[in-house]
LOKOL-822258 format. One record per residue (C-alpha): x, y, z. Coordinates in pm, 1 decimal. Example, Ala and Ser with C-alpha at 12.3 -4.5 7.8 and 13.67 -1.06 7.14 Angstrom:
<rs>
R        u        v        w
R   1230.0   -450.0    780.0
R   1367.0   -106.0    714.0
</rs>
This chain:
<rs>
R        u        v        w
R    265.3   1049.5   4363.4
R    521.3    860.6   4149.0
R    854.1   1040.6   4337.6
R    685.7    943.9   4701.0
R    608.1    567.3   4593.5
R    899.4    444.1   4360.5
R   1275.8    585.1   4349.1
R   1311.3    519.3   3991.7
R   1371.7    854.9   3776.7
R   1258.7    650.4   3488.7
R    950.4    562.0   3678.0
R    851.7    917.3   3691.0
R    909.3   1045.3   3309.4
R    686.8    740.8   3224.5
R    400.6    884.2   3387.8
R    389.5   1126.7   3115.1
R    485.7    874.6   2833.3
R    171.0    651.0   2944.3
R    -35.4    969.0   2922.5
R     77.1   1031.6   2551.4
R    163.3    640.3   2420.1
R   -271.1    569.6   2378.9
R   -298.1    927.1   2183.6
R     20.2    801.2   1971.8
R   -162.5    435.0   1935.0
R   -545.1    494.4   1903.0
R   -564.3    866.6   1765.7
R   -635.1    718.9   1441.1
R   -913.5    520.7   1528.4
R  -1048.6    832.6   1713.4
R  -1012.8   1031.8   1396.1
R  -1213.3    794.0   1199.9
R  -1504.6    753.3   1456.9
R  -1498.3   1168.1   1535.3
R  -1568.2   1223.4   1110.8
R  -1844.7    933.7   1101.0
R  -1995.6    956.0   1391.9
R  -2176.1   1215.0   1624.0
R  -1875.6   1399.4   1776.6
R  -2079.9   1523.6   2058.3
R  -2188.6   1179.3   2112.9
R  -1831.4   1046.4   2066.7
R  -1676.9   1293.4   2364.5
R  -1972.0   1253.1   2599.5
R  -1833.6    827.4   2586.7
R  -1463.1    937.6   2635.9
R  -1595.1   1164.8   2926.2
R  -1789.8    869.2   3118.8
R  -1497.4    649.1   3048.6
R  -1214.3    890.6   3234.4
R  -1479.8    931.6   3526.8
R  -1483.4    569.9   3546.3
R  -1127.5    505.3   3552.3
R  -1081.4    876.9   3822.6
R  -1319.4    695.0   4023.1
R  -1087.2    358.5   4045.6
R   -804.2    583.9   4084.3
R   -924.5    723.1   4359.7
R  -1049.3    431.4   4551.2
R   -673.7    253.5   4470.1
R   -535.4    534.1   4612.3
R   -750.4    582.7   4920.8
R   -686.6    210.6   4994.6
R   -311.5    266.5   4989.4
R   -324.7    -39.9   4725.8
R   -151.2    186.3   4402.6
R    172.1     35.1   4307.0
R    408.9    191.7   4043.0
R    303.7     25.9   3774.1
R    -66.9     12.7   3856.3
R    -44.7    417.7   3839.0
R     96.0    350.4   3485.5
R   -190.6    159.2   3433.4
R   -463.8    380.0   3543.9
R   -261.7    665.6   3324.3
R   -285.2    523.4   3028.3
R   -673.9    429.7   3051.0
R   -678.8    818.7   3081.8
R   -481.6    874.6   2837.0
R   -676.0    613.4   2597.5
R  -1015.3    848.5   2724.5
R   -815.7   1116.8   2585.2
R   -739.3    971.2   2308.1
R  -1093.5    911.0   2178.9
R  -1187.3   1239.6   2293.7
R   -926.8   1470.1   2150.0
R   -969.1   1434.8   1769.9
R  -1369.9   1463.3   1830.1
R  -1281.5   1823.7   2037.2
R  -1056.7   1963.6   1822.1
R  -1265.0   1928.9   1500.9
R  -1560.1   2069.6   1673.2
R  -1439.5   2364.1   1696.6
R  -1388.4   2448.1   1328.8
R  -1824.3   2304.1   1332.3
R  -1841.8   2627.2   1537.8
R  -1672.5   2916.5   1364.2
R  -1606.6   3028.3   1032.0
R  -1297.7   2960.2    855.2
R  -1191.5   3305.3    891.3
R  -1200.9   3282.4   1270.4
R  -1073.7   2953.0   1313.4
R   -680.8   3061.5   1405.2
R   -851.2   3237.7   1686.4
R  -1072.2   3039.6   1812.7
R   -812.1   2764.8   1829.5
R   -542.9   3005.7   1997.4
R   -862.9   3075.9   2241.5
R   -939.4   2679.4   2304.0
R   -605.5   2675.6   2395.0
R   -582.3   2944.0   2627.4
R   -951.7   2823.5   2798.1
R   -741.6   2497.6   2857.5
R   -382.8   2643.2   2933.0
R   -601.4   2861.3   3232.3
R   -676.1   2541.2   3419.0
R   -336.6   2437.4   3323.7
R   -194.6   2692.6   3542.6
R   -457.0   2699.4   3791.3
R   -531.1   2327.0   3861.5
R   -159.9   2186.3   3934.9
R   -140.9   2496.9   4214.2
R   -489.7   2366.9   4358.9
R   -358.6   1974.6   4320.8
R    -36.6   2069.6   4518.3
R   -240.6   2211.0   4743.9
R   -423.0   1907.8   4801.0
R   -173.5   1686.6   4801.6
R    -31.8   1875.4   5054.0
R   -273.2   1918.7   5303.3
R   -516.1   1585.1   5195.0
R   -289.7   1359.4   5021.9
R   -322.6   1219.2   4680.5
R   -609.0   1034.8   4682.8
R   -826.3   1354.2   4782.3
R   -682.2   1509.0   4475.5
R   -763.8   1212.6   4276.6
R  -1105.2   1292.6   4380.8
R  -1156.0   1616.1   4293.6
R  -1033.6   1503.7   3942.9
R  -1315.8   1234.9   3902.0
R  -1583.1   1494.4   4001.2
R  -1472.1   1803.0   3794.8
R  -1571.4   1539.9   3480.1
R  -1915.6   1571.1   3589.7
R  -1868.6   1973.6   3438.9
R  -1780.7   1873.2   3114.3
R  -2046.2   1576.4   3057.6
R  -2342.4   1862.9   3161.4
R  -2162.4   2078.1   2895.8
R  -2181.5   1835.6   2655.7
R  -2561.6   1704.5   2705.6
R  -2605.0   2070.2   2633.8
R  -2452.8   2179.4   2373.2
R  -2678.4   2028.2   2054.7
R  -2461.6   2117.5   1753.7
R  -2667.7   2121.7   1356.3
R  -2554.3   1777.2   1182.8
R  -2592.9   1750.5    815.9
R  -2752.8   1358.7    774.3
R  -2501.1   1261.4    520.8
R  -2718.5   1067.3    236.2
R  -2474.6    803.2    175.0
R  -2365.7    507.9    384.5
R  -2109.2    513.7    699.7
R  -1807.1    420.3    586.3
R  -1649.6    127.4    746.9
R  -1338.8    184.7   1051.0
R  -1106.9     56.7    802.7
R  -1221.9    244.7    472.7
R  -1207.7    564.6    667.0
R   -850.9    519.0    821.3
R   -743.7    407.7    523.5
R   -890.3    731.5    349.8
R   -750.1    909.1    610.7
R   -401.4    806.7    517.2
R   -405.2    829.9    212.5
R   -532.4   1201.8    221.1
R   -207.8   1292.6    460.2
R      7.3   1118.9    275.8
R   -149.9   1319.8    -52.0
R   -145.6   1653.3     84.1
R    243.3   1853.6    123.9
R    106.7   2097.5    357.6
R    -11.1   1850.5    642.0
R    320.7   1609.2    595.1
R    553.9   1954.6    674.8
R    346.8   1944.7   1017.8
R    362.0   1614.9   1076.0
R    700.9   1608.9   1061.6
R    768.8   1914.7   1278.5
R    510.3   1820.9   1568.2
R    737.4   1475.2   1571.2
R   1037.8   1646.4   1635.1
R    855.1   1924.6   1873.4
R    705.4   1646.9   2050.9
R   1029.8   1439.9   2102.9
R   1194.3   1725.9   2228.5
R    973.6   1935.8   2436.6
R    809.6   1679.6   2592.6
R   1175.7   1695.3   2825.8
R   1026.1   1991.9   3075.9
R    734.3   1798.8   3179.2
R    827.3   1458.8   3210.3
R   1132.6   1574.7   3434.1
R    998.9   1875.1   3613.9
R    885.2   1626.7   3950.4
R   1237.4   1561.3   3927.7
R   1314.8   1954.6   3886.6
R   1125.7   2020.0   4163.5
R   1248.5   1756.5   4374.6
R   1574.0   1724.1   4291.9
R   1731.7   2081.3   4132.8
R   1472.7   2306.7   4333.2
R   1476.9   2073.3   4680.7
R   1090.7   2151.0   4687.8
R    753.0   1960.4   4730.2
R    478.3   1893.9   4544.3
R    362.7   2252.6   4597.2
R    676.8   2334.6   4468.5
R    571.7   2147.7   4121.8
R    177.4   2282.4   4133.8
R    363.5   2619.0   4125.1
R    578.8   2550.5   3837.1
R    319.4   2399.7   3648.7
R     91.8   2704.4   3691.6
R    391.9   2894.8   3557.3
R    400.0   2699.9   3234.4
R     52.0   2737.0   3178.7
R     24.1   3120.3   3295.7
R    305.0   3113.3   3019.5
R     80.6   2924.9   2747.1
R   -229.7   3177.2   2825.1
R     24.4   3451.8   2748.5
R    124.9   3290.0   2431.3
R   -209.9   3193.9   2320.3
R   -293.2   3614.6   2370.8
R    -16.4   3684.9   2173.1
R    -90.8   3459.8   1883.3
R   -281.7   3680.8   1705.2
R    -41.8   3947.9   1731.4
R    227.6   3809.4   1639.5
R    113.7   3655.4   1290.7
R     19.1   4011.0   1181.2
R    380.1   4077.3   1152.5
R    566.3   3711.1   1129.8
R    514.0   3426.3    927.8
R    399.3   3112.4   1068.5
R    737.0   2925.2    985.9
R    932.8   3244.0   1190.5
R    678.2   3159.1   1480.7
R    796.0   2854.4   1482.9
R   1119.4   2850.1   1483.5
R   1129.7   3123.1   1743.9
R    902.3   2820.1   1933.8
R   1156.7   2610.2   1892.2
R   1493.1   2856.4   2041.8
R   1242.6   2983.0   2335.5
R   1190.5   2634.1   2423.9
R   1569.2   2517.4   2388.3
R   1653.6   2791.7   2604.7
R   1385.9   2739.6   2841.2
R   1518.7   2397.3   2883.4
R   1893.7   2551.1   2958.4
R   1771.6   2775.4   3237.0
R   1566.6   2512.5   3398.0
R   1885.2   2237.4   3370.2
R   2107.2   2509.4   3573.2
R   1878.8   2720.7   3789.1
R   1940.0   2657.2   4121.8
R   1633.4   2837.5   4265.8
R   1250.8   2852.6   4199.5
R   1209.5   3166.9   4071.6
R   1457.8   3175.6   3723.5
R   1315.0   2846.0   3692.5
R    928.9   2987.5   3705.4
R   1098.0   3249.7   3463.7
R   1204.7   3002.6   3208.2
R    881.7   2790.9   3257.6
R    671.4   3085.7   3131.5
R    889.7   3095.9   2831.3
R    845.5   2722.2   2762.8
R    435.3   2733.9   2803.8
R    428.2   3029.2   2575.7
R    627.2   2853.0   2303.8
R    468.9   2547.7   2351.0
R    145.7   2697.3   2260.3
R    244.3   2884.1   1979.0
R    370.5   2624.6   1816.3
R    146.5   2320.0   1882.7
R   -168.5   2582.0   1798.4
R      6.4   2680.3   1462.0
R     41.1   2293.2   1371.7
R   -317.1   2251.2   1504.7
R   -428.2   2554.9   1254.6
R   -226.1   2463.5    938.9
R   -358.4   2102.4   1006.4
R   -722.0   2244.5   1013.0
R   -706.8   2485.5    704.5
R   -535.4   2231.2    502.4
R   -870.6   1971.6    543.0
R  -1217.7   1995.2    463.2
R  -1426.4   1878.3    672.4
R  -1510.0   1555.3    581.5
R  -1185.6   1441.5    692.0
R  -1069.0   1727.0    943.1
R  -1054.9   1460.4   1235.3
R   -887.7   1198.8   1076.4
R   -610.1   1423.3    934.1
R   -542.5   1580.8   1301.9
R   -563.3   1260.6   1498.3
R   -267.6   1201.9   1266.5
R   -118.7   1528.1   1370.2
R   -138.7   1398.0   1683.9
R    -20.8   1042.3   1656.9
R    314.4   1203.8   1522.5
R    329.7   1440.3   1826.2
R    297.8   1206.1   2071.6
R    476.2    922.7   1938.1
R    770.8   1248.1   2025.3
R    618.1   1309.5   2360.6
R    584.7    983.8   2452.4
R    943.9    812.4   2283.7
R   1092.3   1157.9   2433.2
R    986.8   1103.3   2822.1
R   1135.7    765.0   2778.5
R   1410.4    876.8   2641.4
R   1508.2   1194.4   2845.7
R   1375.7    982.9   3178.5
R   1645.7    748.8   3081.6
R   1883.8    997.4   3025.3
R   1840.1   1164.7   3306.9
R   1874.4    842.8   3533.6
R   2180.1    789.5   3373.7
R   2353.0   1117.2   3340.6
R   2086.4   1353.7   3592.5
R   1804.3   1596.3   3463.1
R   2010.8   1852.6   3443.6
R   2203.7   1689.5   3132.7
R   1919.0   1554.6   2990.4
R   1728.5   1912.1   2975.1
R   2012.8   2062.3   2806.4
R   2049.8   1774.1   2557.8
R   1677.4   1817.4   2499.5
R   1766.9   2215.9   2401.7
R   2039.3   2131.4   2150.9
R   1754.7   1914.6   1995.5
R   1491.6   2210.5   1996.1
R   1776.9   2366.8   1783.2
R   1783.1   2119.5   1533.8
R   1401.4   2151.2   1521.4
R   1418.2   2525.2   1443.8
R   1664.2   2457.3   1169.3
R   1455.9   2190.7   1001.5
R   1192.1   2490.3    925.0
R   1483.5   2572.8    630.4
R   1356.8   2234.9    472.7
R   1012.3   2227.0    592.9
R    924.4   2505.6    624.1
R    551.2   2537.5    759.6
R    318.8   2722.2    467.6
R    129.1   3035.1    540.7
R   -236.9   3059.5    613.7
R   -430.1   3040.5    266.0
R   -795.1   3138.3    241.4
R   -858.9   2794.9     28.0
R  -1239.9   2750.3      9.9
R  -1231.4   2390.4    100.0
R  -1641.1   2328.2    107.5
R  -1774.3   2065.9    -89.7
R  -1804.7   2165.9   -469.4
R  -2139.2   2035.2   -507.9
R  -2154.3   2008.0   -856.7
R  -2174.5   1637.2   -892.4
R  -2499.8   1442.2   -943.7
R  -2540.4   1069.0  -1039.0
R  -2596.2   1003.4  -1395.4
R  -2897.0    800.4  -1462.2
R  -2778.6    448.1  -1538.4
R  -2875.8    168.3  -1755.7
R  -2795.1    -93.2  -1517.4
R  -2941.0   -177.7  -1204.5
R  -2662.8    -79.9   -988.3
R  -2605.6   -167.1   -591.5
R  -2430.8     93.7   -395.7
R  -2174.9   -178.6   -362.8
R  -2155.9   -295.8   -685.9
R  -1826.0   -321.6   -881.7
R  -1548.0   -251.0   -910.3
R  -1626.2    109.9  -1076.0
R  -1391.5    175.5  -1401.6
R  -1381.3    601.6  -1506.7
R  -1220.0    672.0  -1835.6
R  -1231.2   1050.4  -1959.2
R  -1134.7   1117.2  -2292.2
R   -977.0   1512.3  -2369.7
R   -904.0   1636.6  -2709.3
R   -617.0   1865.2  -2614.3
R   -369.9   2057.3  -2901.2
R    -32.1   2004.1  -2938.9
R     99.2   2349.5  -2769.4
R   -149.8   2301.3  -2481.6
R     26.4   1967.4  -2390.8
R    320.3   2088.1  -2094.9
R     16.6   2294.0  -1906.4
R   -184.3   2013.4  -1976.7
R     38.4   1736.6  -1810.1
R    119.9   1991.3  -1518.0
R   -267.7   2023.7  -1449.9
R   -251.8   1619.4  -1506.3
R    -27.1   1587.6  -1222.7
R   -214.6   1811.2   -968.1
R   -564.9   1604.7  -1108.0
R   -368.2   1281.0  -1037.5
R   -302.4   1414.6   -639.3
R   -670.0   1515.4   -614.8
R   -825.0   1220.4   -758.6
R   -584.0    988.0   -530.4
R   -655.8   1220.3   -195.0
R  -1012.0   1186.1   -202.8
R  -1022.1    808.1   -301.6
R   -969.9    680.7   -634.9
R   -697.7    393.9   -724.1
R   -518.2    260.7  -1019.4
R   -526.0    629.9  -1202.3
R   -301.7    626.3  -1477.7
R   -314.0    923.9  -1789.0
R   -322.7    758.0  -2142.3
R   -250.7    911.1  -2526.5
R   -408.1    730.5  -2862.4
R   -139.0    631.9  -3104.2
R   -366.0    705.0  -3371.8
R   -506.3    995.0  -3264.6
R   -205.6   1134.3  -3055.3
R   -455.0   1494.7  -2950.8
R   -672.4   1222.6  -2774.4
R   -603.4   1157.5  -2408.6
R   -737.6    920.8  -2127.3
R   -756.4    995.7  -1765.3
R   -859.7    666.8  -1589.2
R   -927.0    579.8  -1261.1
R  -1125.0    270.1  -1035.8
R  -1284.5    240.5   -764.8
R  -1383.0    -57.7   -586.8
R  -1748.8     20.6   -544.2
R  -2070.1    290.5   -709.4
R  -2042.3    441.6   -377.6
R  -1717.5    457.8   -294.1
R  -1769.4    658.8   -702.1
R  -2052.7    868.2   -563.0
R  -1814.7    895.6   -254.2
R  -1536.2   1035.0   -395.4
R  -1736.9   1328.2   -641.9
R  -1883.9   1456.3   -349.4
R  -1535.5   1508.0   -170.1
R  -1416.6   1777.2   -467.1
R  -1372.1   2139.9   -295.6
R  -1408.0   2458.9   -388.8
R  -1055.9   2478.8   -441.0
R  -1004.7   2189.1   -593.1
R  -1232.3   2339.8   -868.3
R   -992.4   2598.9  -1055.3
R   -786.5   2236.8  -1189.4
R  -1044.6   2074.1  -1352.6
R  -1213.3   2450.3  -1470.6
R   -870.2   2492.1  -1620.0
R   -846.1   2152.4  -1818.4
R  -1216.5   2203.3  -1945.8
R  -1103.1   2510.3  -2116.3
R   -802.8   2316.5  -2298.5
R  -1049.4   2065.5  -2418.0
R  -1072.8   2111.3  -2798.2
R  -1330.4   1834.1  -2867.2
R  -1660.2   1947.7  -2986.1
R  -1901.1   1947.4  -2698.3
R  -1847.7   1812.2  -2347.6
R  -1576.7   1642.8  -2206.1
R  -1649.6   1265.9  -2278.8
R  -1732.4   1058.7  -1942.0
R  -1719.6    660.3  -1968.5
R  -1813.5    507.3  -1657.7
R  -1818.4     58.8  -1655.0
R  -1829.0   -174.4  -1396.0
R  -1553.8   -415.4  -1433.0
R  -1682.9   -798.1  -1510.1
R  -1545.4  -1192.8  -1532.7
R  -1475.1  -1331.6  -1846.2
R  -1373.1  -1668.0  -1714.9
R  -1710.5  -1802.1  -1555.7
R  -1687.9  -2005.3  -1268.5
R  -1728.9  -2367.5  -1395.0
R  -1464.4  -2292.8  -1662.3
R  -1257.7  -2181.6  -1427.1
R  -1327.7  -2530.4  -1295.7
R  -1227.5  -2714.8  -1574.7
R   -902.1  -2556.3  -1624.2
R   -790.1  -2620.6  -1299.1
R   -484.5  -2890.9  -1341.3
R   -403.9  -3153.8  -1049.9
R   -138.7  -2921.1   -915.3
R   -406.4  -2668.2   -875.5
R   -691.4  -2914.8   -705.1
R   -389.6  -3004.3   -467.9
</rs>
């Protein structure tokens, strides 16, 4: 609809950028509601809000009163319902398999989605072309109606958690700070970026494709679109195969070179067909690789934080989809889409050569369920859950030759205690009694304390097995848990207060 009302190339690659610029803004946000709220309850509100907006789409459209810009507008109000709905989707589907399955069953969420991928664009053109737009604006608004009835369906087990929701900014913030804590997720982060900001070229230029190196119609683009995502299904078939015999990293990269030269025959084709060829290539790489990130992302979490850590994923992905229509829509204004598609190639090169850096880790079968061994100690003080802040000092008597494994497990401690929530941790040795050392840590409230306990995996269990067993103090690891209190009371703090302070 953009090409037929607006003769700005730029114009058109934005469509896609205003479709990916709310996932790059308000994933986040998404990721914190979809791990503290009801994700069923969570998509079913992103699902009435995109019928909403179809709806005013439609009648905008049927009224001939859609401008440029207010198609922008209604695009990214679609793309903000996909926003809150993604993170909530994606982590439901490791709520409905085993860990063991989960590479599959994303690889077969994808290829569910990739089918009406290639199947709806062909329909759409078809629409447009015998109905016009605002028909296949329509049809959009009412095929919602099959995923709310899904949804009111589908009544997934919820575990009531017994401690309290934790506020929108405590859990982004949590969120964070597990990324930023955890190698494994940054090396896909960074690669989804630079995926993002390069792949995203094809789409946000292939109206322009069609139109302009293809002299077709929007038929013309329902066709090639359906070839992309005939493409994806293939790739999403041959996921499974293909990691029986490569590495994840090798997937990749090859993701990366089929894409770049995807992008080459698509700048130089002069016909539909090569392009169609090259288009299959580009859905089945783009698959691969954006279902690999999606799985490393997902067996790299527990659960507790599984939506948070992919809405980041996907804040990094498409801030490069979104920054890379802009960028290849102005390049291709400027120079033609030709140009820009083979400058977005040389890119996808780079990408594949980054993988000798950050290289993406294999699957591991890390048993990240909650360790459960933590209970709260029965306390001589009254204590509110948000009473504080909490002080933790843990004394280890640990021998002189045990001391390099012991700081190495120290480090990895220091990473798990930070990850799941703890601040201020610092590792302390008595100058007295040098085989005495402290591990201390605060946090700013007894629940936040409780909190962070229960987050400790399975996995997470073989560190602090290891540093009980280089504990030479007779009996149990010593535990010192305090609450952190004013010396100063207030109306002291009163009468110290000098003139320069009262002004």
């Amino acid at each position: 609809m953009m090409t037929s009302i607006s003769d700005s190339v730029n114009m058109v690659a934005l469509v896609q950028a205003s479709t990916a610029l709310p996932i790059m803004l308000f994933s986040l946000i998404s990721g914190a509601l979809a791990d503290n709220f009801d994700r069923r309850k969570v998509m079913l509100v992103a699902q009435w809000f995109m019928l909403l907006v179809s709806a005013l789409l439609t009648a905008f459209a049927y009224f001939g009163l859609i401008t440029p810009w207010l198609l922008l507008g209604f695009t990214f109000l679609l793309g903000c319902g996909t926003a809150l709905n993604n993170p909530s989707w994606q982590a439901s589907v490791g709520d409905m398999v085993p860990r063991e399955d989960l590479a599959n069953a994303v690889a077969l969420n994808s290829m569910g989605f990739n089918i009406t991928r290639s199947v709806g664009p062909a329909i759409g053109g078809i629409i447009v072309a015998v109905a016009g737009a605002a028909a296949t604006f329509a049809v959009n608004a009412l095929s919602y109606f099959a995923v709310i009835f899904a949804l009111m369906r589908w009544q997934p087990k919820i575990d009531p958690s017994p401690l309290p929701r934790e506020s929108l900014g405590r859990a982004i913030s949590a969120g964070l700070r597990y990324v930023a804590m955890s190698p494994n997720i940054g090396k896909v982060v960074i690669r989804g970026f630079v995926f993002g900001l390069s792949a995203s070229a094809i789409l946000a230029l292939l109206p322009l494709v069609a139109r302009d190196l293809v002299h077709g119609g929007p038929l013309t683009y329902g066709i090639m679109l359906g070839a992309f995502g005939i493409g994806a299904i293939g790739g999403a078939l041959l996921s499974a195969r293909l990691r029986e015999f490569l590495s994840s990293e090798a997937i990749v990269r090859y993701a990366f070179a089929g894409f770049a030269l995807s992008a080459g025959v698509t700048a130089i084709s002069p016909s539909v067909w090569p392009t169609n060829i090259a288009l299959l290539l580009a859905g089945a790489c783009w698959v691969l690789a954006l279902s690999l990130f999606n799985v490393t992302v997902q067996l790299s979490t527990p659960r507790w934080v599984v939506g948070r850590a992919l809405s980041l994923y996907q804040t990094t992905t498409f801030a490069g989809i979104a920054g890379g229509s802009w960028i290849w829509g102005l390049a291709a204004e400027e120079y033609g889409a030709d140009k820009a598609l083979l400058a977005s190639g040389a890119l996808m090169l780079l990408g594949a050569a980054l993988g000798l850096r950050y290289a993406l880790p294999e699957f591991k079968s890390l048993n990240l369920d909650p360790l459960n061994r933590f209970s709260e100690p029965l306390l001589a003080l009254d204590l509110k859950p948000r009473s504080g802040p909490i002080v933790i000092m843990i004394d280890y008597v640990i021998a002189e030759e045990d001391i390099p494994e012991f700081l190495a497990l120290m480090a990895d401690r220091r990473r798990v205690r930070i990850r799941d929530g703890a601040g201020q941790w610092a590792l302390m040795r008595d100058l007295e009694n040098p085989e005495i050392w402290t591990e201390s840590y605060h946090t700013p409230t007894w629940v936040e304390y409780v909190r962070h306990n229960q987050r400790r995996t399975q996995a997470d269990a073989a560190i602090g097995d290891r540093i009980r067993e280089l504990h030479r103090g007779s009996g149990e690891i010593r535990v010192h848990r305090m609450i952190e209190r004013q010396t100063i009371l207030p109306h002291d703090i009163a009468a110290h207060k000098t003139p320069m302070d009262m002004h």
